[in-house]
Each structure stands twice: as C-alpha cells, then as structure tokens.
DRENMIPA-665922 format. One record per residue (C-alpha): y, x, z. Coordinates in Angstrom, 3 decimals, always signed. Layout:
[[Y X Z]],
...
This chain:
[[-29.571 +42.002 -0.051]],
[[-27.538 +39.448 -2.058]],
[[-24.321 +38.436 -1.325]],
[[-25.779 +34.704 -1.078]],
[[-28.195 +36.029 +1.589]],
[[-25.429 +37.809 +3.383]],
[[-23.545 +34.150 +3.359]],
[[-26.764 +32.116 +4.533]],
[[-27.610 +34.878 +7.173]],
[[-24.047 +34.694 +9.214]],
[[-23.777 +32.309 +11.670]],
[[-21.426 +29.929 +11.970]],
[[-17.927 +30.180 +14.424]],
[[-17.781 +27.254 +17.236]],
[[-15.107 +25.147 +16.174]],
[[-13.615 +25.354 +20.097]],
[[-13.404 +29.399 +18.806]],
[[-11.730 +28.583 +15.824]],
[[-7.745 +29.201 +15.597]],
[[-6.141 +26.440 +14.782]],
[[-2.222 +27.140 +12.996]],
[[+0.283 +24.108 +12.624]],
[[+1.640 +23.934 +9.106]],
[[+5.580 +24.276 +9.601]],
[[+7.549 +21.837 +8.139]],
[[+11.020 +24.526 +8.202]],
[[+12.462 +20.966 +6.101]],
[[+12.504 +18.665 +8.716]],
[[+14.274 +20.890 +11.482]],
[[+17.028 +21.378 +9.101]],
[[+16.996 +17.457 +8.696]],
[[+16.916 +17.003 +12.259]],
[[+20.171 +19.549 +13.326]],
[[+21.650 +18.039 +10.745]],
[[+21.300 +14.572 +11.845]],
[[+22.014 +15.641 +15.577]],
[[+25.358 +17.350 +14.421]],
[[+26.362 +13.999 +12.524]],
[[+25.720 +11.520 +15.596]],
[[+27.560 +14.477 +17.940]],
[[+30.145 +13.992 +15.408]],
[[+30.209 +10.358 +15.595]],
[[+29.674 +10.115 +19.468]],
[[+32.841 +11.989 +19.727]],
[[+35.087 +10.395 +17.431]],
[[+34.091 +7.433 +19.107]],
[[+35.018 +8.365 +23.023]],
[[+37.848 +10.519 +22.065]],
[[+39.434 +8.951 +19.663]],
[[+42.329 +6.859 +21.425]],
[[+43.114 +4.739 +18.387]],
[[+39.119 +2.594 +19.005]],
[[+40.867 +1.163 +21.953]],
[[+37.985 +0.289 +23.797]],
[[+39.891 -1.296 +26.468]],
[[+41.153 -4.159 +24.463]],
[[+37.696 -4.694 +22.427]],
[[+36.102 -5.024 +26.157]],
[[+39.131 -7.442 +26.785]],
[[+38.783 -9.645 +23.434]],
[[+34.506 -9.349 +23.749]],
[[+33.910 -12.675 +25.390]],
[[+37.528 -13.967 +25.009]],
[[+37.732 -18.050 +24.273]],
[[+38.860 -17.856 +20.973]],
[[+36.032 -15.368 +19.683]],
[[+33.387 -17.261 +21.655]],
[[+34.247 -20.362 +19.437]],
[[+34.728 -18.807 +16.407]],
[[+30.489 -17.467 +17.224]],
[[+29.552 -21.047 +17.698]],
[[+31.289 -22.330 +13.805]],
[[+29.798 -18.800 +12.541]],
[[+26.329 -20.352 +13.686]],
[[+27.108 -23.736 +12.885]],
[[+28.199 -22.761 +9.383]],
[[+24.658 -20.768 +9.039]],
[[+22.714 -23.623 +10.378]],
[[+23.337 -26.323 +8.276]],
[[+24.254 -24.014 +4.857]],
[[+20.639 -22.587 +5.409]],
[[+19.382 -25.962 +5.425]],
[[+20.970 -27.791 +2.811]],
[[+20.128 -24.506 +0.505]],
[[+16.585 -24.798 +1.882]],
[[+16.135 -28.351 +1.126]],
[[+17.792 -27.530 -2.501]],
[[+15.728 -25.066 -2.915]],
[[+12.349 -26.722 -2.714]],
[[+13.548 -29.496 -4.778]],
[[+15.169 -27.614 -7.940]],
[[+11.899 -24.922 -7.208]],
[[+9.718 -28.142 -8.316]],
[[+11.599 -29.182 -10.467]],
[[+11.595 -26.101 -12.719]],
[[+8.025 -26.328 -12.244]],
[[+8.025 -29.500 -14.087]],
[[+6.568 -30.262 -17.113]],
[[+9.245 -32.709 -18.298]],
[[+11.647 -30.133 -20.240]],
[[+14.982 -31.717 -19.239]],
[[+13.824 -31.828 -14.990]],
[[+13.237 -28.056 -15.805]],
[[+16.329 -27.354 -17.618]],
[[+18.396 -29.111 -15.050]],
[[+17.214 -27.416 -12.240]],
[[+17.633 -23.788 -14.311]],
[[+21.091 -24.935 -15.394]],
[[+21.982 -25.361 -11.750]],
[[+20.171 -21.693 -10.924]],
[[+22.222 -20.362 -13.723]],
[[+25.688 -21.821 -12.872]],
[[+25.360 -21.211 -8.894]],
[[+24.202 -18.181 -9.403]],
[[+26.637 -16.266 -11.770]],
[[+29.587 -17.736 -10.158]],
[[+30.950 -15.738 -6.990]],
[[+30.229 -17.336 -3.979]],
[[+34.030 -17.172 -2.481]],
[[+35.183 -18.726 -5.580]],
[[+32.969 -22.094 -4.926]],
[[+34.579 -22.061 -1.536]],
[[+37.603 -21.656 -3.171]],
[[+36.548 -24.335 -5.328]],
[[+35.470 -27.199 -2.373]],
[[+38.705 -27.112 -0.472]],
[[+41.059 -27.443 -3.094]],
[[+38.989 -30.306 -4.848]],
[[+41.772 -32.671 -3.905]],
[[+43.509 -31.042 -6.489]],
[[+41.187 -31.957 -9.138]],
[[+39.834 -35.484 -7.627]],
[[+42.161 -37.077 -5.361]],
[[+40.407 -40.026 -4.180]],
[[+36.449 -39.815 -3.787]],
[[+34.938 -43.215 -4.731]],
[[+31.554 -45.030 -4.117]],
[[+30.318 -48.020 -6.293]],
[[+28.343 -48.348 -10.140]],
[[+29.057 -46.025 -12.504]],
[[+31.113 -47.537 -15.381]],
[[+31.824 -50.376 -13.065]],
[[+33.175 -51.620 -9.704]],
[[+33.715 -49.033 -6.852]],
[[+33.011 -50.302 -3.322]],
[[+34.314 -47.577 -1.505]],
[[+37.140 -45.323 -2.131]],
[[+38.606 -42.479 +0.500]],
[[+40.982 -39.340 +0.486]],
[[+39.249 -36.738 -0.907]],
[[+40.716 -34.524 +1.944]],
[[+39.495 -36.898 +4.504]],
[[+35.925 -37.351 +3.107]],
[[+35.315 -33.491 +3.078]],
[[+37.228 -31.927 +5.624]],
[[+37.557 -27.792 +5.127]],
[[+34.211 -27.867 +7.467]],
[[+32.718 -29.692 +5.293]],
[[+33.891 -28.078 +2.006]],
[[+32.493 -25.098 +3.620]],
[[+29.027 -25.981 +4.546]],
[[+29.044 -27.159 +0.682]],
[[+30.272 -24.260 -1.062]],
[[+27.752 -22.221 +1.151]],
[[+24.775 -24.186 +1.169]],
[[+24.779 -25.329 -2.805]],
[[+25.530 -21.665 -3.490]],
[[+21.771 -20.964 -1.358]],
[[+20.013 -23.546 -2.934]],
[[+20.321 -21.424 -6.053]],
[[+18.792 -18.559 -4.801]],
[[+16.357 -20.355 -2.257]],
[[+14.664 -22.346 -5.435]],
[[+13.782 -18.842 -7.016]],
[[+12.504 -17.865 -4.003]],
[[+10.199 -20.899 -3.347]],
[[+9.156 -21.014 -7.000]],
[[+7.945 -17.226 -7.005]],
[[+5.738 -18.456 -3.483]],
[[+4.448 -21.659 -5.155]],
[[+3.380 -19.728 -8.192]],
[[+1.902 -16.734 -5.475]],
[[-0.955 -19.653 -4.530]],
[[-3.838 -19.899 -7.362]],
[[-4.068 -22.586 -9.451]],
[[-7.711 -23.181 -8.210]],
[[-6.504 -24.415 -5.065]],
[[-4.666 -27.124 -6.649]],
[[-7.681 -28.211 -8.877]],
[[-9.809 -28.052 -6.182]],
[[-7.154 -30.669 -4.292]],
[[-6.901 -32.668 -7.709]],
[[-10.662 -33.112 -7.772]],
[[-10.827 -34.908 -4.549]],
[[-8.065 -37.338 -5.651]],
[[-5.269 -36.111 -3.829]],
[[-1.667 -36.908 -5.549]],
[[+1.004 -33.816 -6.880]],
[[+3.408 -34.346 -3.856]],
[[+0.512 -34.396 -1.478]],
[[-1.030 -31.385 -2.704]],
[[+2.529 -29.985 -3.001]],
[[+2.842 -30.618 +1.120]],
[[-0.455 -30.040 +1.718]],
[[-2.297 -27.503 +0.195]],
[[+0.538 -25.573 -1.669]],
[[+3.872 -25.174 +0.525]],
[[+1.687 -23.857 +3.490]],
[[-0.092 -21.027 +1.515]],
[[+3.158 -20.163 -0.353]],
[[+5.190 -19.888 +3.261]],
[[+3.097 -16.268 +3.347]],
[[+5.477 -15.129 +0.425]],
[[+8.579 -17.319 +1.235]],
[[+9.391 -16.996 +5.053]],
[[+10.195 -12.604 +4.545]],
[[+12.709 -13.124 +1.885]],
[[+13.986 -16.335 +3.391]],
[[+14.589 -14.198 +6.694]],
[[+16.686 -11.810 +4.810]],
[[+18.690 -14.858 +3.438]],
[[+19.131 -16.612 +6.808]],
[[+20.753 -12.770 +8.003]],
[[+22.726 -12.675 +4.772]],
[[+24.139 -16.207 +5.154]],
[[+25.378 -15.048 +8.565]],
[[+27.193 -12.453 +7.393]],
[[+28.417 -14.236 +4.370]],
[[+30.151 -17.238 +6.191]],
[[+32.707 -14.453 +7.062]],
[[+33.588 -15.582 +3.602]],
[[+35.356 -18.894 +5.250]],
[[+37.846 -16.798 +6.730]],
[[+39.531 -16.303 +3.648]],
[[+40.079 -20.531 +3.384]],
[[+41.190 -21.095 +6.826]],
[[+37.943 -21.859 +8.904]],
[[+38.112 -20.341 +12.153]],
[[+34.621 -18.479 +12.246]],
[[+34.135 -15.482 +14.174]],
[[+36.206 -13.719 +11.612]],
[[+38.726 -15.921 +11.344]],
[[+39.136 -16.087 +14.949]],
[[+39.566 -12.006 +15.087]],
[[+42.075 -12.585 +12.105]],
[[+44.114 -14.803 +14.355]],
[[+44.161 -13.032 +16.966]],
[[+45.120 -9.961 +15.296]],
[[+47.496 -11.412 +13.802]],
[[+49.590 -11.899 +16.467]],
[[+48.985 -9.213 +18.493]],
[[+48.569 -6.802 +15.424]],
[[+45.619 -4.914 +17.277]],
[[+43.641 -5.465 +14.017]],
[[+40.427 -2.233 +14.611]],
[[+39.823 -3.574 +18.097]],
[[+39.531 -6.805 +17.240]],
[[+37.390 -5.862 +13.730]],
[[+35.195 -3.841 +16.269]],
[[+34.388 -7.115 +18.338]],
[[+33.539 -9.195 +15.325]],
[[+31.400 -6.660 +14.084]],
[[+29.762 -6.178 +17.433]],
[[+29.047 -10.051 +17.606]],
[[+28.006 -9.588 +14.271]],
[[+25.284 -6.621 +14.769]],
[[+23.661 -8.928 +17.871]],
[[+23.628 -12.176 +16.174]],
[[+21.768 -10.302 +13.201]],
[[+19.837 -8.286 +15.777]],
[[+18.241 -11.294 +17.449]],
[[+17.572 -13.178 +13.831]],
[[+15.584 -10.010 +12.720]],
[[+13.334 -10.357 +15.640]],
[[+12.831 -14.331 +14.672]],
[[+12.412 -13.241 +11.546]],
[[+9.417 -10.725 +12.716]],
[[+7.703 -13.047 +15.186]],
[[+8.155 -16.045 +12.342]],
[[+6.204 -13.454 +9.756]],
[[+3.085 -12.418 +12.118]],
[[+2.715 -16.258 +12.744]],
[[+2.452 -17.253 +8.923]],
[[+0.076 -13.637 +8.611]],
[[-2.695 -15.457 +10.288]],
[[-5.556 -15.679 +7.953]],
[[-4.558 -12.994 +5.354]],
[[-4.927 -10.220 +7.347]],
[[-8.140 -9.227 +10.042]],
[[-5.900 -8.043 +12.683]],
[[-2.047 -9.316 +12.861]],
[[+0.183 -6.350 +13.619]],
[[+1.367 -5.732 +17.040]],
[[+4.671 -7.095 +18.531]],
[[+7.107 -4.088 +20.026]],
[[+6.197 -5.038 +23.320]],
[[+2.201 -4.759 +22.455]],
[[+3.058 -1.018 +21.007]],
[[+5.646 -0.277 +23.965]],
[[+2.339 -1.094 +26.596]],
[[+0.335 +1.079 +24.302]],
[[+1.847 +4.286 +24.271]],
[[+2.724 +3.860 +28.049]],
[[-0.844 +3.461 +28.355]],
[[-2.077 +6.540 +26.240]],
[[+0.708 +8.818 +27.886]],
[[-0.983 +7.557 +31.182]],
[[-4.502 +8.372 +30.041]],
[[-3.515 +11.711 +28.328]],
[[-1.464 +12.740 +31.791]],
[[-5.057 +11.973 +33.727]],
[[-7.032 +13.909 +31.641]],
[[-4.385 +17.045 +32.188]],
C-alpha cells in the first residue's frame, strides 16, 4: 500500500481532541516586569520622597490665585485659537489663489510666522511701544482721525492673544489648505456647473468635506496652544504659570507649586482630548459604515461579555 493510501485511509482527529499549545511570547513578560519595576520605582519616589510636599500642592490646588491664573490660561487659548483659525482659512485660500501676489502674500506670512520662535513674537507685541509709540487710525499718506498710546491700545492681554494667535494662523492655513486640497476637484465642478459662486462652494460644498482631514490635527493644535500660553509667563501675564511663578516666588516652594500647574495642566488637556475624540466621530459620519465606539460604548461591552462568559461557566 502507498504511502498516499496510508494518508487517505486514516481518519481524521476531532478538533475538541486536538491539543491546543499557546505560543509563548518569553518578550513580553520581560517587558512587563520591567515596566512593573519602573512604576514601583516611581510610586515610591513619589510617597516617600519628602521633598514632593504633597501637603502644600493639596494646599495651593484650588487656591485663588491658581484658579485665576486657569481661567486667563483658557481665555488666552480661546481667543488665540480663534483668531489663528479665522487666519488660517483666509491665508489657506488665499494661497490657493490663482492671482500670484494673493498667493505669495499669504506664503510670505506662512514663511515669516513660521520660522520665527513663537516667544520671540510675544516678546515682540509687548514691547511694540518701543518701536511705535502712538498707534494711529486715518488715510494712509494723509490725515489720521484717531491716534492712542500704543500701550493703552494693546494692553499685555492683548499683545498676548496677538503674538499667540498670528503665530497659529501660520500653521492653521497649512493645515486647512492640505484639507481643502483632500476634497476632489470633481466636487467643485460639479458645484460650478449648477452656477454656484467660489465662496459659496468654498462654504458649501468644500469646508464641510475638508473638516474630515482638518478637525484631528486642529485638536492637537487647540492642546498645544494650551500648553504653549505658558509661554506668557515669561512677559508678565498671570496665566496658570505665571500665577505658580508668583506664588513661588514668595514663598520659594517652587516643585510644589510646578506640581499643581502641571496637574491643572494634565486635566485641562485631559478633558480637550476627549472633545477632541467626540468632535472626530461626529465629522466620521459618512466616510466610514460603522463610527467607532465611545469609551463608555466599549466599557458596557466588555462588562457585558465578562457577564455572558461568567454564565456560560
């Protein structure tokens, strides 16, 4: 008998007979005990480590001073994020211009706003006094209507908010322009051919298809302009920063109160990410067949497969 007879004459095991070996993964265990040892590590340094002094960053948490210093940080982001916003849709069609100097304006700003640190421009804004006393309003060349201290006009609030947002307008154009050119040309043809005008099509038909590609990096910018208006500190705005800076320096407790700013810091980004999230499955609508679930959604659904999977033990 052949040995392909032999094979065609067995019978074959049940798989609920069949023996069924994990493959060992010896990698990841070491990854894990390492990680373990490293948060042990951390844990302990933490609790045992007298120089955190936890007491005084549970003192300072919710103290006056910090609490304001959270509403300019948030103020600051607010209107920054929409002056670069507003910037950045405007220079974003304008370098999609065909005129060659509306193009090369708007990439000369890109250019200039972009290569120039952003602490600098602050820098800049509140020491324009220096440079332009007087701020004046009338026809160029000719008669000026209105004419005010250039300290008074823009206040270091102000000056802030400027050097911030003008700085994001920069980077929001690039980012608006690389979702306006994401939506296909056919669309706007298709809009052209049934008479509708560019800024129409631009509201109506582009912008809303583009927001698929713009709202995830725009998230990222909104958390990054959070972070950055720490930057203000440095020029004398009380932020959240600059409110731990005055405190500590006074009372020269400078890691506590570092700790508390960057505690604020870690739940103000915390909450943005999941606005950011929710923001992002909204605009998914219509590109995908199913939108992804939310945390709770998956939460519910591994509570309810551990509950089925206990019941059929």
């Amino acid at each position: 008998m052949t040995a392909e007879a032999d094979v065609a004459g067995t019978d074959e095991v049940p798989a609920d007979q069949l023996t069924v070996v994990p493959v060992r993964h010896p990698g990841r265990w070491v990854a894990v005990v390492g990680i373990a040892v490293l948060i042990a590590m951390v844990v302990s340094s933490l609790i045992r480590n007298s120089n955190w002094k936890w007491d005084y960053v549970r003192g300072y948490f919710t103290f006056s001073t910090i609490v304001h210093g959270i509403l300019i940080t948030l103020e600051l982001t607010l209107f920054a994020m929409a002056l670069g916003i507003a910037l950045g849709i405007i220079l974003a069609v304008m370098r999609l211009s065909e005129n060659p100097i509306v193009s090369g304006a708007a990439w000369f700003y890109t250019w200039f706003f972009r290569g120039t640190p952003v602490l600098v421009q602050l820098i800049f804004w509140v020491n324009l006094a220096a440079l332009y006393p007087n701020l004046s309003l009338g026809i160029p060349f000719g008669p000026t209507f209105v004419t005010g201290d250039t300290n008074s006009v823009i206040p270091i609030l102000l000056a802030a908010t400027l050097g911030l947002g003008l700085n994001e307008g920069a980077y929001m154009s690039e980012i608006v322009r690389a979702g306006i050119l994401s939506v296909d040309h056919g669309q706007t043809e298709a809009a052209q051919a049934l008479g509708m005008g560019r800024l129409l099509i631009m509201r109506r038909v582009v912008l809303p298809q583009a927001m698929r590609v713009i709202i995830p990096p725009t998230g990222n910018e909104v958390i990054s302009m959070l972070k950055t208006t720490s930057l203000v500190a440095f020029i004398g705005v009380a932020d959240l920063l600059g409110a731990a800076k005055d405190i500590y320096g006074n009372n020269f407790l400078i890691v506590p109160l570092l700790v508390v700013a960057s505690l604020w810091y870690l739940i103000m980004t915390s909450v943005l990410t999941v606005i950011q999230y929710y923001i992002e499955r909204y605009y998914a609508r219509g590109s995908v067949r199913a939108l992804p679930p939310t945390p709770l959604q998956r939460i519910r659904a591994r509570m309810i497969g551990a509950g089925d999977q206990s019941r059929a033990m």
